[in-house]
N, CA, C and O atoms as a GROMACS GRO file, in nm:
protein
  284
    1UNK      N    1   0.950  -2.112  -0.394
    1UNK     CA    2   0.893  -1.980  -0.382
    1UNK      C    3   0.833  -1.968  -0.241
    1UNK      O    4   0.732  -2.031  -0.208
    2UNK      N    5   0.902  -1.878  -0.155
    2UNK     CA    6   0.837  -1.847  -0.032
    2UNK      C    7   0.718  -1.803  -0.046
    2UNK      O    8   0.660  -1.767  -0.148
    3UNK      N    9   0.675  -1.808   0.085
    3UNK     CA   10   0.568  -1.742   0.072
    3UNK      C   11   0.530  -1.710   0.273
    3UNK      O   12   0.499  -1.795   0.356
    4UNK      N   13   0.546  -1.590   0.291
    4UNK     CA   14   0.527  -1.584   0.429
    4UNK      C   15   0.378  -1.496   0.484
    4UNK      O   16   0.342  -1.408   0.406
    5UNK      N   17   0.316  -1.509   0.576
    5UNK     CA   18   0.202  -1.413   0.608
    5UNK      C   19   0.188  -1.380   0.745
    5UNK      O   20   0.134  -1.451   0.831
    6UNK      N   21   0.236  -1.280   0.759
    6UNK     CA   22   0.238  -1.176   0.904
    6UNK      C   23   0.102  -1.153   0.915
    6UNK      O   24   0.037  -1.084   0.837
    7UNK      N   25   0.052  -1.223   1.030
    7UNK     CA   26  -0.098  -1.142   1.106
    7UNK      C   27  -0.052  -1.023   1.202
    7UNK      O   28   0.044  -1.027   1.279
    8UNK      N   29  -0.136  -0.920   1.182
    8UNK     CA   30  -0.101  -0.834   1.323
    8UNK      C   31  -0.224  -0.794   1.370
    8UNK      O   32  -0.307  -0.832   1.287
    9UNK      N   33  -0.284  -0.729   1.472
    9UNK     CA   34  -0.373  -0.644   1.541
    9UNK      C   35  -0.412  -0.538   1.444
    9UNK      O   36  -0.317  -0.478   1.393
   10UNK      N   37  -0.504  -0.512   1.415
   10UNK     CA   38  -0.549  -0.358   1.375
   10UNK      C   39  -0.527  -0.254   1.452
   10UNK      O   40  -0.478  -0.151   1.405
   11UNK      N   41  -0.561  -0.266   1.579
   11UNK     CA   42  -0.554  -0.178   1.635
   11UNK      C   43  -0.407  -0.057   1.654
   11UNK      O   44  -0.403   0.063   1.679
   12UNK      N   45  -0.328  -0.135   1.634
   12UNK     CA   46  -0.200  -0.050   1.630
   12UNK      C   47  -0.223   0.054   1.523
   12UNK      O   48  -0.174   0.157   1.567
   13UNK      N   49  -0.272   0.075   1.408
   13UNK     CA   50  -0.255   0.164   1.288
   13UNK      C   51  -0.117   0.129   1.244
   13UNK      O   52  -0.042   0.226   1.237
   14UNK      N   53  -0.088   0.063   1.226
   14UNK     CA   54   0.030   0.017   1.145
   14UNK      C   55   0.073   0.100   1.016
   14UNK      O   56  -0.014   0.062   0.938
   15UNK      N   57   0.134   0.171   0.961
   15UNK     CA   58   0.184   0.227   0.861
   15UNK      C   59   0.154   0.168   0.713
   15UNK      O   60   0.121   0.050   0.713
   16UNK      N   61   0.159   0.221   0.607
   16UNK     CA   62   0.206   0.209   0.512
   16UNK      C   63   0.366   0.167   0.486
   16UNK      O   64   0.411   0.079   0.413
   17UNK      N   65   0.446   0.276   0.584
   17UNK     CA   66   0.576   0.254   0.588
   17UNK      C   67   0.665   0.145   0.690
   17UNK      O   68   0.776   0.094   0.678
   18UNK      N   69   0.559   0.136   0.797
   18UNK     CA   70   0.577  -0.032   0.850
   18UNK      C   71   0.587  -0.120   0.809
   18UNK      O   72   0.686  -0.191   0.830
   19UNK      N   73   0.460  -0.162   0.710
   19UNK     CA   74   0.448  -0.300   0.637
   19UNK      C   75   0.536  -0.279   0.519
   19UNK      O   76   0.529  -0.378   0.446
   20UNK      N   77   0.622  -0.183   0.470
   20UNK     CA   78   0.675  -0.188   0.370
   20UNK      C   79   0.813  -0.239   0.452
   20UNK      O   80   0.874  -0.341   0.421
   21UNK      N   81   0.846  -0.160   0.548
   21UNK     CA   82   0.961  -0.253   0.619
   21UNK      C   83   0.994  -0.387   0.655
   21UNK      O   84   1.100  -0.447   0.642
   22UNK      N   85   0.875  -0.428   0.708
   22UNK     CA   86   0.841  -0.591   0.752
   22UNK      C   87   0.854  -0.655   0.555
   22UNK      O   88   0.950  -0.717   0.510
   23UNK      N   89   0.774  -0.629   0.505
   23UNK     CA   90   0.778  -0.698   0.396
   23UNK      C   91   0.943  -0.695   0.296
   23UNK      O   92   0.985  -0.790   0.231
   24UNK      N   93   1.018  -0.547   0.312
   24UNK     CA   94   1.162  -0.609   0.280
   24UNK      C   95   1.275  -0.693   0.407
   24UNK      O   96   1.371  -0.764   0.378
   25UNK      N   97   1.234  -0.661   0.530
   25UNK     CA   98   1.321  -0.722   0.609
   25UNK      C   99   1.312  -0.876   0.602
   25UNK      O  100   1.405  -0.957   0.601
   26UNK      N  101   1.173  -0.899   0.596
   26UNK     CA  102   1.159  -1.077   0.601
   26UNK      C  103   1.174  -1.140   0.465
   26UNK      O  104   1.188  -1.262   0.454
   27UNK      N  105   1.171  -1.041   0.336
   27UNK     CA  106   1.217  -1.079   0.203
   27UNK      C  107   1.356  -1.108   0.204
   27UNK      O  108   1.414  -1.205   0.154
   28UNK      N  109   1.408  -1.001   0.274
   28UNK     CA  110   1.620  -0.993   0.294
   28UNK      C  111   1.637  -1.111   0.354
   28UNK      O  112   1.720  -1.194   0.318
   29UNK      N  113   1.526  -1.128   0.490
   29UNK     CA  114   1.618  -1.232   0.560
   29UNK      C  115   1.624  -1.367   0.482
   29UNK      O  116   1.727  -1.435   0.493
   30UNK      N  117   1.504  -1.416   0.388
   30UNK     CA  118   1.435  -1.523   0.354
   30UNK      C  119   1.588  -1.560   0.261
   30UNK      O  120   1.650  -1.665   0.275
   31UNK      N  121   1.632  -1.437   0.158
   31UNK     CA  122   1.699  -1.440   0.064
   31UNK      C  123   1.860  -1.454   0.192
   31UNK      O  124   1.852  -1.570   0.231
   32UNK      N  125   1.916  -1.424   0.224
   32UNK     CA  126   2.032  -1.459   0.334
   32UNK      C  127   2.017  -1.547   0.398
   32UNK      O  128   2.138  -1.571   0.405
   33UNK      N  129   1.961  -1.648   0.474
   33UNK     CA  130   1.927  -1.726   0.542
   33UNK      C  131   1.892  -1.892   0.428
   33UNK      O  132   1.915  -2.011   0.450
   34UNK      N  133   1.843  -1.835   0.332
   34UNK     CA  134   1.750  -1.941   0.294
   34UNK      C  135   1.850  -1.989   0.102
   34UNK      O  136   1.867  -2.083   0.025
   35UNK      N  137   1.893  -1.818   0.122
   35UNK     CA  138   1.886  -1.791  -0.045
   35UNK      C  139   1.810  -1.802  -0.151
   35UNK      O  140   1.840  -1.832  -0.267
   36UNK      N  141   1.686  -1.767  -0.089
   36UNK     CA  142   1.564  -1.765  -0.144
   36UNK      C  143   1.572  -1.586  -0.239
   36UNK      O  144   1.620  -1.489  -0.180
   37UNK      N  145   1.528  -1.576  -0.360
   37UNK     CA  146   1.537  -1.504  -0.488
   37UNK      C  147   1.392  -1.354  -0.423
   37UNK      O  148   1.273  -1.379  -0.404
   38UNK      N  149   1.452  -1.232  -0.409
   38UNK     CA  150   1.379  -1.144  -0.367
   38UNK      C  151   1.230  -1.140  -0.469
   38UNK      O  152   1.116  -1.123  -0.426
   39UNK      N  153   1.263  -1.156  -0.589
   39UNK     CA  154   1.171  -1.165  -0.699
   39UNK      C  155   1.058  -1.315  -0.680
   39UNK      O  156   0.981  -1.320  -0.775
   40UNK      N  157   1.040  -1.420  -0.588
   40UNK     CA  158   1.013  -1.514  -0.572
   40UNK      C  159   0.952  -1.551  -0.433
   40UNK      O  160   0.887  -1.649  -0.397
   41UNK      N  161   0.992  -1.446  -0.372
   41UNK     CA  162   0.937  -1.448  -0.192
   41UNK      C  163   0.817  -1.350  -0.214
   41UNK      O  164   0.833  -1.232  -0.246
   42UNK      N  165   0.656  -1.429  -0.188
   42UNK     CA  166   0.573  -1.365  -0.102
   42UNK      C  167   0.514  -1.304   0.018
   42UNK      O  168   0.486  -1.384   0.107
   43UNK      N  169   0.500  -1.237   0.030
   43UNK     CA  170   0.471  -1.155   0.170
   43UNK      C  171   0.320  -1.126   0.219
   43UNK      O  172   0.294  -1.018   0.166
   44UNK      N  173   0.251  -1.152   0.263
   44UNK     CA  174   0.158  -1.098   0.269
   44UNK      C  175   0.074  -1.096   0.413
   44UNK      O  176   0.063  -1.195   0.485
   45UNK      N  177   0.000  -0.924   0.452
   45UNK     CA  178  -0.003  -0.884   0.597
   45UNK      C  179  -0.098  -0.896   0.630
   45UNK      O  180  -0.164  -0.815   0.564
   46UNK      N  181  -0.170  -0.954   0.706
   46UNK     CA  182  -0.331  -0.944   0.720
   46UNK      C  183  -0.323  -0.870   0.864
   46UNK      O  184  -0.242  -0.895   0.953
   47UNK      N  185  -0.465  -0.738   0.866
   47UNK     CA  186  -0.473  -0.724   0.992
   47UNK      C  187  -0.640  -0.757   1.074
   47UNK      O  188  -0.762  -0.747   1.060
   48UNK      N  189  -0.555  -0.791   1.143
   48UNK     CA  190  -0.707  -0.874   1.233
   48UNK      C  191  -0.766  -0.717   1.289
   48UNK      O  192  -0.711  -0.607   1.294
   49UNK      N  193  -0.893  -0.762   1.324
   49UNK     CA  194  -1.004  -0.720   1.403
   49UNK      C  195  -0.927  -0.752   1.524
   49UNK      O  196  -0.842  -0.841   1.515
   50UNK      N  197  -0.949  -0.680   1.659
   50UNK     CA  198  -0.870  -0.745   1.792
   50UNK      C  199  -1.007  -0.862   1.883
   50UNK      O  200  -0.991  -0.939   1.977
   51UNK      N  201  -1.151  -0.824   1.794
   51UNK     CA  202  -1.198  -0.952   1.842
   51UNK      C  203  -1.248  -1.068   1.781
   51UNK      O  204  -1.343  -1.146   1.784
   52UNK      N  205  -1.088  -1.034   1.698
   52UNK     CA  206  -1.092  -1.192   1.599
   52UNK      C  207  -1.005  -1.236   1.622
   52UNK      O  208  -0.949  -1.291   1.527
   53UNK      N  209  -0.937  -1.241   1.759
   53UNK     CA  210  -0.832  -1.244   1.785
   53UNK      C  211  -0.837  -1.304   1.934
   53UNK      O  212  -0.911  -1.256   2.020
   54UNK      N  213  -0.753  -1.415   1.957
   54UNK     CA  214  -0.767  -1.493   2.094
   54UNK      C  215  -0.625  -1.546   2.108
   54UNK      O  216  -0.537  -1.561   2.023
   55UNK      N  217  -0.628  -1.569   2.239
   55UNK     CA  218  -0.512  -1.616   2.352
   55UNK      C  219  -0.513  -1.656   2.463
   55UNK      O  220  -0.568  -1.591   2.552
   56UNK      N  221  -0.442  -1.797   2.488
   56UNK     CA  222  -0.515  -1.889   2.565
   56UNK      C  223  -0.683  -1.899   2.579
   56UNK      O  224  -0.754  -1.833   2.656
   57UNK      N  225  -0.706  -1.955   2.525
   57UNK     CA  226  -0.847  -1.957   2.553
   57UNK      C  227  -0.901  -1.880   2.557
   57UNK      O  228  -1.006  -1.916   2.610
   58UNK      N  229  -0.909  -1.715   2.521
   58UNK     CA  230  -0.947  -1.624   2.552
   58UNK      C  231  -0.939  -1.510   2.472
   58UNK      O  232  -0.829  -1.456   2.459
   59UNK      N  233  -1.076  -1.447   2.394
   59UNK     CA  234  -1.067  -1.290   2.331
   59UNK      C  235  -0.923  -1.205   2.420
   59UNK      O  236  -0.912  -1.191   2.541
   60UNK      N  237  -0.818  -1.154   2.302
   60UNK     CA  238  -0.712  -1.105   2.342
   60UNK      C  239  -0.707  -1.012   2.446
   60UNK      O  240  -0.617  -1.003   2.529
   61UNK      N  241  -0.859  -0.905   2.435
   61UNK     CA  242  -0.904  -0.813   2.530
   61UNK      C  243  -0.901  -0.859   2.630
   61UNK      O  244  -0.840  -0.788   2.710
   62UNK      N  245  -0.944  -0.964   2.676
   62UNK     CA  246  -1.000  -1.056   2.773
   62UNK      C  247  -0.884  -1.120   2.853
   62UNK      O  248  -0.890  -1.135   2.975
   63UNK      N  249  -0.781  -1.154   2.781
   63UNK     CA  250  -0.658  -1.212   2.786
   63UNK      C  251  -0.567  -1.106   2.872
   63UNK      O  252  -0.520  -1.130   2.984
   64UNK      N  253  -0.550  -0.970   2.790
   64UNK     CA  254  -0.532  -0.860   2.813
   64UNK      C  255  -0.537  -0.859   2.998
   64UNK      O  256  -0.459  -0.910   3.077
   65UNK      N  257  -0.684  -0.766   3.025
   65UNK     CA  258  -0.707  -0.759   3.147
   65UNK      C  259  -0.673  -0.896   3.263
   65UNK      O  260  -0.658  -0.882   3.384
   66UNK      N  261  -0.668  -0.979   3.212
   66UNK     CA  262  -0.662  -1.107   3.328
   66UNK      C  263  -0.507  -1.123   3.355
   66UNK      O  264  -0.471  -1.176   3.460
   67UNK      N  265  -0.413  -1.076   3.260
   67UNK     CA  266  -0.248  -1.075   3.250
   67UNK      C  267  -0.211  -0.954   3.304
   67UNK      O  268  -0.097  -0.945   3.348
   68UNK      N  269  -0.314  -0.825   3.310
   68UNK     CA  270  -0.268  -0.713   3.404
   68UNK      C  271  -0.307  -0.732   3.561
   68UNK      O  272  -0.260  -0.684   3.665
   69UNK      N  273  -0.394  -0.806   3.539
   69UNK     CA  274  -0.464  -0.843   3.716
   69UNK      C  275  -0.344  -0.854   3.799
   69UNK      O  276  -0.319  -0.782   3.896
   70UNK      N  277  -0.225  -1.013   3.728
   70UNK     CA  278  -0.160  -1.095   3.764
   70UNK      C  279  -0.012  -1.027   3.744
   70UNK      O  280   0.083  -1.095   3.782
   71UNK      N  281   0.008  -0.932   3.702
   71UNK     CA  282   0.139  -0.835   3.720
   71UNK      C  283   0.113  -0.736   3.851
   71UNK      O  284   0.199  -0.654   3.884
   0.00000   0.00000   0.00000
């Protein structure tokens, strides 16, 4: 029994009809790929706070501005 868990950002506003996509696309793929049983694959989406959220060493915000400096 799979079981998969997508973190994303809050900040996007992500859909109702987003996470319903993500949750059959990665069910389809699990079941094609794996042949894992659609009735048997868990899904589940958590969305972060963006300052619960880090990269390299660094609040994503934070991360953010220092990766636009350097473009």
């Amino acid at each position: 029994m799979p079981y998969v868990n997508i973190k994303i950002t809050r900040e996007g506003g992500t859909t109702p009809q987003q996470k319903a996509k993500l949750i059959k696309g990665v069910s389809e793929l699990l079941l094609e790929v794996l042949n894992k049983p659609l009735n048997a694959t868990f899904i589940v989406i958590d969305e972060v706070e963006l300052e619960d959220w880090g990269v390299g060493g660094l609040p994503v915000e934070e991360y953010r501005k220092q990766a636009g400096e350097k473009s």
